[in-house]
Backbone as numpy.savetxt, mean C-alpha at the origin, in Angstrom:
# Nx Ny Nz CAx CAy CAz Cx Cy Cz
4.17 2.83 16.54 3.92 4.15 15.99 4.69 4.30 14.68
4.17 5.13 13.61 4.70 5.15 12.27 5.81 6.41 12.29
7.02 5.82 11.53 7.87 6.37 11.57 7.73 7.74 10.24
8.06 9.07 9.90 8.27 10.05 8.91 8.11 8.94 7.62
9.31 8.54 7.98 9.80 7.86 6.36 8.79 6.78 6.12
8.31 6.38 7.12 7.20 5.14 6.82 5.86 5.72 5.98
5.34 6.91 7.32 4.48 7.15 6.81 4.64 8.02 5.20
5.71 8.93 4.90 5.78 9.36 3.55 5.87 7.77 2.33
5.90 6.86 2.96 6.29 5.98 2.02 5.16 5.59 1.71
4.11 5.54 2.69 2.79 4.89 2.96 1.91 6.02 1.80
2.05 7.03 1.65 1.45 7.99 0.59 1.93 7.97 -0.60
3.52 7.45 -0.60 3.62 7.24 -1.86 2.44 6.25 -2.31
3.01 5.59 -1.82 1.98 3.95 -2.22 1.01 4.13 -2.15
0.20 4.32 -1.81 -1.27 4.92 -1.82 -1.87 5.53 -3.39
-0.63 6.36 -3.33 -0.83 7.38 -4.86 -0.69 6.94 -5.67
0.41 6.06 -5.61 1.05 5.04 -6.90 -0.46 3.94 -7.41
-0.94 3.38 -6.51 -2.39 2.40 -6.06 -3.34 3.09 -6.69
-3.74 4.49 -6.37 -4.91 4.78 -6.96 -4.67 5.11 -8.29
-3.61 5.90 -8.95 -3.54 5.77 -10.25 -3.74 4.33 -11.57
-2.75 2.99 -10.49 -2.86 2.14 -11.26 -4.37 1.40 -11.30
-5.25 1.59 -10.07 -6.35 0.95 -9.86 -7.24 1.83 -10.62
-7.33 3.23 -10.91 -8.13 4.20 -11.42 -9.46 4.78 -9.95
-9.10 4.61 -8.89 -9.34 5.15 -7.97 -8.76 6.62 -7.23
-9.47 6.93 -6.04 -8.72 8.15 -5.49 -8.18 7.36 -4.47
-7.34 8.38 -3.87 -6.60 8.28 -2.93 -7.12 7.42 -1.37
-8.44 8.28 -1.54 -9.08 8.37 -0.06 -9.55 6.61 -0.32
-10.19 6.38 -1.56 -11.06 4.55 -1.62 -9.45 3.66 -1.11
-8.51 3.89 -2.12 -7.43 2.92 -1.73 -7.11 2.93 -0.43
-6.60 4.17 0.42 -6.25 4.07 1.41 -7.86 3.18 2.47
-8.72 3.39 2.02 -9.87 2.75 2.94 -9.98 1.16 2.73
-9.32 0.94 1.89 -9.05 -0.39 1.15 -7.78 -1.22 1.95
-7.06 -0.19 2.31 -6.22 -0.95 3.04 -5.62 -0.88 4.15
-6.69 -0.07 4.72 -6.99 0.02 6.31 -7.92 -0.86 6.06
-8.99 -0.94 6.01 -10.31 -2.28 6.08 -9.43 -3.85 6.37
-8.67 -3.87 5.35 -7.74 -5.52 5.38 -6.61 -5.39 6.01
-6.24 -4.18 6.48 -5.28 -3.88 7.24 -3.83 -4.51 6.93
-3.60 -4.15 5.68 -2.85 -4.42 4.79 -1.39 -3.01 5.01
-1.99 -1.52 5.46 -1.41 -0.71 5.48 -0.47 -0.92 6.47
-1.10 -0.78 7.88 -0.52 -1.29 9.20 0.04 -2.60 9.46
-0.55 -4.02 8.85 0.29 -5.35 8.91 1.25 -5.46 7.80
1.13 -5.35 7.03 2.08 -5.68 6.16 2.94 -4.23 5.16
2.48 -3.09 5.14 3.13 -2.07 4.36 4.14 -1.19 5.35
3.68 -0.71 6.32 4.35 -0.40 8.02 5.46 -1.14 7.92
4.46 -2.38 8.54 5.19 -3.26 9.38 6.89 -3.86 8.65
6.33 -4.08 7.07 7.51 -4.23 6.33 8.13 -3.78 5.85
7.98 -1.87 5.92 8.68 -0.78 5.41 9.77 -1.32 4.95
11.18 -1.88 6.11 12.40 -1.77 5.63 13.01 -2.54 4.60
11.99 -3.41 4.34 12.16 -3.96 2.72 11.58 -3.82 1.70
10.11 -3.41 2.42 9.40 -2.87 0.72 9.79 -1.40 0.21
10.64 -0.99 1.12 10.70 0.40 0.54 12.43 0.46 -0.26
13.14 -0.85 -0.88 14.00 -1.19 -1.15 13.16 -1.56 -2.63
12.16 -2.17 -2.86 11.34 -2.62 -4.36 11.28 -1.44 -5.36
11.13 -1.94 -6.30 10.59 -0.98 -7.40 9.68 -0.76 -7.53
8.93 0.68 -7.71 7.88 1.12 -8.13 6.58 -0.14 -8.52
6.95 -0.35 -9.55 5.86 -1.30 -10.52 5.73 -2.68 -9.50
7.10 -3.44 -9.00 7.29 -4.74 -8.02 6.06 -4.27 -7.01
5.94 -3.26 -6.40 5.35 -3.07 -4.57 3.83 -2.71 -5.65
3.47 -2.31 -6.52 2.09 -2.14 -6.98 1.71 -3.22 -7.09
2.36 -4.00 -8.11 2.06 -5.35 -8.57 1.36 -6.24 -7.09
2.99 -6.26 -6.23 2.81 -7.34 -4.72 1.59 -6.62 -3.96
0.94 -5.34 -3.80 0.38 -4.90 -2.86 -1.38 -5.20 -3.67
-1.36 -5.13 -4.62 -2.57 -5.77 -5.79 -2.66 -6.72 -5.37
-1.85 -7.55 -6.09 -1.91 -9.34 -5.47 -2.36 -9.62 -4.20
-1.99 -8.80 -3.03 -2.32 -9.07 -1.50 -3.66 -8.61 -1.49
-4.00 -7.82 -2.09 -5.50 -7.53 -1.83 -6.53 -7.98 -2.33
-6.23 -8.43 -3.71 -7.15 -9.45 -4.22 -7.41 -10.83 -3.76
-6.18 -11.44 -3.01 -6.46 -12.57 -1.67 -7.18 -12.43 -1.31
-7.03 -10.84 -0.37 -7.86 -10.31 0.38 -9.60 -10.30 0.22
-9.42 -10.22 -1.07 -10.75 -9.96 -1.88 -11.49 -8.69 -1.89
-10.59 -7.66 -1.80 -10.74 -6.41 -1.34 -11.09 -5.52 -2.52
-10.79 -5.69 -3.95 -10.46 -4.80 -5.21 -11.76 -5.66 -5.77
């Protein structure tokens, strides 16, 4: 289950995502529930990605999704 601080972190990022992608809120977040990128790896790794910088966790969370082939 997602913790306050997780999930407020999880909206940051989200917001931060759709600005840099030029999307809304609602496509990114569907973007990474679909690859399940939100719940495996943004959740799951809160207690260190939420230690990164701004621009670092956009950059790394881009990169993971274009693996993905998701963007």
């Amino acid at each position: 289950m997602c913790k306050k601080a997780e999930m407020q972190f999880s909206v940051f990022l989200i917001h931060q995502l759709s600005q840099n992608w030029n999307m809304s809120p609602r496509e990114v977040y569907q973007i990474l529930d679909k690859t399940h990128i939100l719940d495996d790896y943004i959740i799951k790794h809160y207690d260190v990605l939420h230690t990164m910088g701004e621009q670092s966790l956009v950059e790394d969370i881009t990169e993971f999704v274009k693996e993905k082939q998701a963007v």
